[in-house]
C-alpha positions, 0 to 999 in steps of 0.5 A: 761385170762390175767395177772393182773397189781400184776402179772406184778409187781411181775415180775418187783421185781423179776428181780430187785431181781434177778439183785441184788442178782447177783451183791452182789453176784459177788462182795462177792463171787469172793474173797471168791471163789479165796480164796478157789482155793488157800489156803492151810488154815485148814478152808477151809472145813469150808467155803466150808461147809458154802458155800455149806450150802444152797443146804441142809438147809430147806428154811424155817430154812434159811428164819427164821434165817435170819428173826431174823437177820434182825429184830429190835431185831438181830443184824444186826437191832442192829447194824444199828438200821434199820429193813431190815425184810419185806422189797426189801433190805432184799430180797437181803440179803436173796437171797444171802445168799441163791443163794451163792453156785449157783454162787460161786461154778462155780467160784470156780471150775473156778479158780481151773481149770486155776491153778497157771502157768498163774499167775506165768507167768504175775508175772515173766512179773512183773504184780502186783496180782490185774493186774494178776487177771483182765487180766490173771485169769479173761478172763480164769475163764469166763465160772464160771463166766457165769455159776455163774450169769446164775445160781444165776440169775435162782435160785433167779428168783425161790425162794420161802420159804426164799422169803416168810418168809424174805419178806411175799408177799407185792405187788410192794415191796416184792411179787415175781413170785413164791409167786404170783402163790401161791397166785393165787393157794390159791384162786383157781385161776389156769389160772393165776398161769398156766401161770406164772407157764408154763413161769418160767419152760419154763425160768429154762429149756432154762437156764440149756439148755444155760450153759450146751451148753455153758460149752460144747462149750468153756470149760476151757483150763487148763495151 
């Protein structure tokens, strides 16, 4: 049996969740992710429990929180006097909140492992900190930045609980892979959610086998 034209259209938001998330969360996480390598700040447990928080936290608790917030009634909603609740826009929110120790770990770890002697080098070649990081720290870093996307691209694509209680399951706007197999179960309509089924395990499996190979192969020389 074939997939059906909302099968299809899950997979397109999906991706387009998925490619999103990634991007907020590269443009978010790097700065939070070199701070964290590089302070010496009291608070740094605490944004590191805050990072970390999502690996630990009950989907449905997380989805709620931010179901509240973005509603007409938080305070995002207040703020902006827009509600992001059940719509594309508030997926991405969600999912970063959610996929954010799956992308900013890796680059933590990256950053770390490059340590201070490289860009102590380009400093004393009077490189100024933003030069220093593009072309010294960057290039050094790329294996927490592949791992990262890889990863955050991956858990996205598999999301679930935060999906369901942000965004419901609106077709061609918030109705994702993992949403539409269960709907397909709900209806007893087991072919179709075999397959897509079969499809994200065959995706996360080639995923965790391509960074683990990846992380082998070029793994971070440390100065």
């Amino acid at each position: 049996m074939e997939l059906s034209e909302l099968d299809w259209s899950a997979l397109w938001v999906t991706l387009r969740l998925a490619c999103m998330t990634v991007i907020v969360l590269l443009i978010v996480g790097t700065p939070i992710a070199w701070w964290l390598a590089h302070t010496r700040s009291r608070f740094r447990a605490v944004v590191e429990a805050v990072v970390a928080l999502p690996i630990v936290l009950p989907p449905t608790v997380l989805g709620f929180y931010i179901l509240v917030a973005l509603g007409p009634f938080g305070p995002i909603g207040r703020l902006t006097g827009m509600t992001f609740a059940f719509t594309f826009w508030g997926l991405v929110i969600a999912s970063a909140f959610y996929s954010m120790p799956f992308v900013i770990q890796p680059l933590h770890a990256a950053f770390e492992a490059v340590g201070k002697a490289p860009l102590e080098a380009a400093w004393s070649l009077r490189a100024s900190p933003l030069d220093a990081f593009l072309t010294v720290a960057s290039p050094l870093a790329i294996r927490g930045y592949i791992s990262g996307i890889v990863l955050g691209f991956a858990h996205t694509m598999g999301e679930f609980g935060v999906v369901l209680m942000v965004g419901g399951s609106i077709p061609g706007q918030t109705r994702v892979l993992s949403t539409t197999v269960f709907d397909h179960v709900e209806v007893m309509e087991y072919t179709q959610a075999h397959i897509i089924s079969a499809g994200m395990l065959a995706f996360s499996f080639l995923v965790l086998l391509g960074v683990y190979a990846f992380n082998r192969k070029f793994p971070i020389h440390v100065s």
